[in-house]
C-alpha positions in Angstrom: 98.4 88.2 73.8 100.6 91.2 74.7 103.1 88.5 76.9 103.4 86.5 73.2 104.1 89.6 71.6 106.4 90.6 74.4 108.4 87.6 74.1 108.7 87.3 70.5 110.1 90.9 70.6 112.4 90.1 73.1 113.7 86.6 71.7 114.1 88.7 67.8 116.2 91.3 69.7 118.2 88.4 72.1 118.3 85.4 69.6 117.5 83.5 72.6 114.0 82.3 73.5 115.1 80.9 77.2 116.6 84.4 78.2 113.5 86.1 76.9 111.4 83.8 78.8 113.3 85.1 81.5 113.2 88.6 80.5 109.3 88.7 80.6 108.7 86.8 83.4 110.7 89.6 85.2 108.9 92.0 83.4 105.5 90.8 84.9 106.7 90.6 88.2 107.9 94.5 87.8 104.5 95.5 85.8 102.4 93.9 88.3 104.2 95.8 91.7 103.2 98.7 90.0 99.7 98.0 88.4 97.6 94.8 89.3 99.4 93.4 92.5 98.3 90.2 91.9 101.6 88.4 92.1 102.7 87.9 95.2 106.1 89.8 96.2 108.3 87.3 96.4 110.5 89.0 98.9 107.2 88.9 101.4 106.2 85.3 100.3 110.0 84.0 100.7 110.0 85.8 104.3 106.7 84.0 105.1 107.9 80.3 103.5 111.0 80.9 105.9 108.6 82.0 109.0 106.3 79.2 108.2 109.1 76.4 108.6 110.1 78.1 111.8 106.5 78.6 113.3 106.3 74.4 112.1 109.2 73.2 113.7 107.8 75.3 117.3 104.4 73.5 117.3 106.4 70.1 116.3 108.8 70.8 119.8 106.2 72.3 121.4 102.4 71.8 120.5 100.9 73.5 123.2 102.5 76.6 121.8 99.1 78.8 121.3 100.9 81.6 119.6 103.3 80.1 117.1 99.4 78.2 116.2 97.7 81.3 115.6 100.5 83.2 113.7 100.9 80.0 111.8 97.5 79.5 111.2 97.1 83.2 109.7 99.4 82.2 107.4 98.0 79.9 106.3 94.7 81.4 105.8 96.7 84.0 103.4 97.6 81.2 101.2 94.3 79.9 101.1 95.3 76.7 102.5 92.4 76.5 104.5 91.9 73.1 105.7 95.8 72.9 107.3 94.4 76.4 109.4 91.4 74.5 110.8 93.6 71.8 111.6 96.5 74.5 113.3 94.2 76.9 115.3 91.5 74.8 116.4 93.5 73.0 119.1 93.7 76.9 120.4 89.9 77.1 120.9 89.7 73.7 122.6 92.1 74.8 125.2 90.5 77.2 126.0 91.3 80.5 123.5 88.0 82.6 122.9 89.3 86.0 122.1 88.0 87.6 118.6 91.4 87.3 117.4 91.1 83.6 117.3 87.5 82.7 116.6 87.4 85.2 113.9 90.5 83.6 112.2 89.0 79.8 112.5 85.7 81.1 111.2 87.5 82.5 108.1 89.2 79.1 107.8 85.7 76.6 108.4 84.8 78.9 105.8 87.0 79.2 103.1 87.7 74.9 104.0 83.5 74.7 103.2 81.8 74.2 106.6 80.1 77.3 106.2 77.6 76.3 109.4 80.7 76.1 111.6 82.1 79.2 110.0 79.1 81.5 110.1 78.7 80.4 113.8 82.4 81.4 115.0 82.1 84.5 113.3 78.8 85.3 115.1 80.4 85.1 118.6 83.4 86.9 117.3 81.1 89.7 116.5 79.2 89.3 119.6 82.6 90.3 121.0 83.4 93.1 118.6 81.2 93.9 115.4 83.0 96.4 114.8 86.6 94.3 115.1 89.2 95.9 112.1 86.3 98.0 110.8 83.8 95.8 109.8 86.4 92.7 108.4 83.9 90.3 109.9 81.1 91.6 107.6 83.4 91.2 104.5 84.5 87.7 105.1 81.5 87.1 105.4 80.0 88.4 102.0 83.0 87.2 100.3 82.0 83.3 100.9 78.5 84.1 100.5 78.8 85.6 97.4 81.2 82.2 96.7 78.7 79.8 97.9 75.7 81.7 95.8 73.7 83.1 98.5 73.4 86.3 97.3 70.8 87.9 99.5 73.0 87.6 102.7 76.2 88.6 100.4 74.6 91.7 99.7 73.4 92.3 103.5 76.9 91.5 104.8 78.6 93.6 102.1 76.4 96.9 102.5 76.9 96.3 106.3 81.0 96.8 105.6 80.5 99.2 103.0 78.9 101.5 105.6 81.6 100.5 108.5 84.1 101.1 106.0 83.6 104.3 103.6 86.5 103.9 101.7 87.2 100.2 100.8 87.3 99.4 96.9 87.1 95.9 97.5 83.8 96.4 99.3 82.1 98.2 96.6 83.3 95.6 94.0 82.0 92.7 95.6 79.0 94.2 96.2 78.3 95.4 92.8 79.1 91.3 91.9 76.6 90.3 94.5 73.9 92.9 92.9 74.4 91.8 89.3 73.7 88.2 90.5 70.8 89.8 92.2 69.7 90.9 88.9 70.1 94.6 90.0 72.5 95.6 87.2 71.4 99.3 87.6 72.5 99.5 91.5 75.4 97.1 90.4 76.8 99.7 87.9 76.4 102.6 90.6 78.5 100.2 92.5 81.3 99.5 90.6 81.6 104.0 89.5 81.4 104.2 93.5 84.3 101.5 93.2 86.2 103.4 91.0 85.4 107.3 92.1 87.1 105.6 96.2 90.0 104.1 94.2 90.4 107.8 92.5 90.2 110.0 95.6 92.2 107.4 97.8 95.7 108.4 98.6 98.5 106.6 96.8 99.7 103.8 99.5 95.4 102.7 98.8 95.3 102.6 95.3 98.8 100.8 95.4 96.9 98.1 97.5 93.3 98.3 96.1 94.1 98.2 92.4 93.5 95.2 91.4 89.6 95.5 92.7 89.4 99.0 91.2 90.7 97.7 88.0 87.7 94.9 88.3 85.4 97.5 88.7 86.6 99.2 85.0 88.1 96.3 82.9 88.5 98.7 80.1 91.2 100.5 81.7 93.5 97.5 82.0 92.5 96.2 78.1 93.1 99.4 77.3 96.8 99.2 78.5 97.2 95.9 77.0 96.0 96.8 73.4 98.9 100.0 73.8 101.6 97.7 74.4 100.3 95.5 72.0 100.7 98.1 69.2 103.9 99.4 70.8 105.7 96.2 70.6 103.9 95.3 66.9 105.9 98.5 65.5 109.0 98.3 67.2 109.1 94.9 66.0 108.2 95.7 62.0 110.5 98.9 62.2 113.4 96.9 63.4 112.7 94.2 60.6 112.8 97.0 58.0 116.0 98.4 59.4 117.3 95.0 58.8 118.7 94.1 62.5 116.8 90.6 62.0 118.3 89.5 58.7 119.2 85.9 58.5 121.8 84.9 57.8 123.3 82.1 55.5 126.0 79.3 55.6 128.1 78.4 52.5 129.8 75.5 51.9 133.5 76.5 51.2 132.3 80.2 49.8 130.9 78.8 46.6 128.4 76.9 47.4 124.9 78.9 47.2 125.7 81.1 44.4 123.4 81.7 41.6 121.4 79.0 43.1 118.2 78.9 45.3 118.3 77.6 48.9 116.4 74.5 48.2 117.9 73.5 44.4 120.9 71.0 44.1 123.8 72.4 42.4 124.7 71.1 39.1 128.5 69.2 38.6 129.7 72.4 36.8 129.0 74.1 39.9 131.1 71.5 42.4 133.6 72.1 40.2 133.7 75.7 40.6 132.6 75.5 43.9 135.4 72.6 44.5 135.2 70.2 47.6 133.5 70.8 50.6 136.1 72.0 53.4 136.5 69.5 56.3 
C-alpha cells in the first residue's frame, strides 16, 4: 500500500509514471539495505552471477576440478537452487571428499532438493566430524527443513540445540518460537520471539544490520508501524501540494477562443465559431 502511495506521489510530482516506477524501485532497494535486507545487493549478486559463469566454464574444461565444484555448489545452495548443488558437489563425495565442509554442504542441498533421508544422514556424519562445526550451523539447517517439512518435534530439538551453541543468533530464537507455536506452545513461543527481539536489541550494529529481517519477524508491529508513517507522510504531502495548486491541469484551446464560457464536455454554439473563428492548422 505505502509502494502505491509512493508512486503516485512520485508520478504527480514527475508527470511521468515510467520514471517514478524507477524512482521507487530504487527507493526499495535503498530502504531495504538499511531495514529488512531482504533484497539481495545487487553488487554481491552481480559479483556471484559473474563468479558463477567462471566457476561453470572450470568444471566444463576441467570436471575433476573438486574446488571450483564445491565453491560452485555453495553458490548455488545460496540461491536455493538446490537440485543443480546435488548435481555439482556430489561427484566430490564419490571421489573420494569426506571432509565436513563437503558433506555438510550436500546435506543442506539433499535437503532443501526434498531427500530429507539422504540429507539428515550426510549431516549426521558431518556432525560425527564436528558438532560443533560454525557454532552449531548443522543444528540450524537442520530445524530449518524440519520445521519446512512439518516435523515439528525434531524442529524444536534441533533449534534449542543451536540456540544453546549459539547465544546470540536472532534467527534461532525466531524459528524456534515458529516451531513452538505449531507445537501449540504459544506461551514458550511468545517468550521466544521477546528473546528474539531483546538479542537483536543488545547486538552490536554490523548484527542487527544482518539479523533484521528475523528480528523484525519476531515484532511485525514495528515494520507496520513504519509503513502506516510513510503512509500518512506521503497522503499529506500529496493533499498539501494539490492545495498549493502544483497539480493543476491544465487545458488546450482551440485557437484561444475555443472553451470560453463553455463547459469541457458542451458543443459550442455557431455564434461562438464565429467568435471563436476557424480552428488554426
Amino acid at each position: 500500500m505505502s509502494k502505491w502511495l509512493l508512486w503516485m506521489f512520485l508520478t504527480l510530482l514527475t508527470g511521468s509514471p515510467l520514471l517514478s516506477l524507477g524512482l521507487v524501485i530504487v527507493f526499495i532497494f535503498v530502504a531495504d539495505r538499511f531495514t529488512w535486507r531482504l533484497l539481495p545487493s545487487p553488487v554481491r549478486m552481480m559479483k556471484r552471477f559473474q563468479r558463477a559463469g567462471y566457476l561453470a566454464g572450470t568444471i566444463l574444461t576441467n570436471p575433476h576440478e573438486r574446488r571450483a565444484r564445491h565453491e560452485l555448489a555453495d553458490i548455488r545452495v545460496e540461491q536455493k537452487r538446490y537440485e543443480e548443488a546435488v548435481d555439482i558437489l556430489k561427484p566430490n563425495l564419490e571421489a573420494g571428499d569426506e571432509d565436513v565442509d563437503t558433506l555438510f554442504l550436500l546435506g543442506v542441498a539433499y535437503l532443501g532438493a526434498g531427500d530429507a533421508q539422504r540429507g539428515e544422514l550426510l549431516l549426521d556424519e558431518a556432525a560425527k566430524l564436528d558438532a560443533g562445526y560454525r557454532q552449531g550451523a548443522i543444528d540450524l539447517e537442520r530445524g530449518r527443513f524440519r520445521l519446512k517439512r512439518g516435523e515439528v518435534k525434531g524442529a524444536i530439538e534441533a533449534l534449542e540445540r543451536f540456540c544453546a551453541t549459539r547465544l546470540g543468533s536472532v534467527e534461532g530464537r525466531y524459528l524456534l518460537a515458529r516451531a513452538l507455536a505449531k507445537d501449540g506452545r504459544s506461551a514458550d513461543a511468545k517468550r521466544a520471539r521477546d528473546a528474539a527481539w531483546n538479542e537483536y536489541v543488545v547486538a552490536p550494529g554490523f548484527q542487527r544490520r544482518r539479523e533484521r529481517r528475523w528480528a523484525w519477524l519476531s515484532r511485525p508491529s514495528r515494520p507496520l508501524t513504519y509503513a502506516v508513517l510513510l503512509a500518512l507522510v506521503l497522503g499529506t504531502g500529496a493533499t498539501m501540494a494539490r492545495q498549493m495548486g502544483l497539480f493543476t491541469q491544465r487545458t488546450h484551446r482551440y485557437g484561444g477562443g475555443y472553451g470560453e464560457g463553455y463547459s469541457p464536455g458542451e458543443a459550442p454554439s455557431a455564434a461562438g465559431w464565429e467568435e471563436a473563428g476557424p480552428p488554426i492548422e
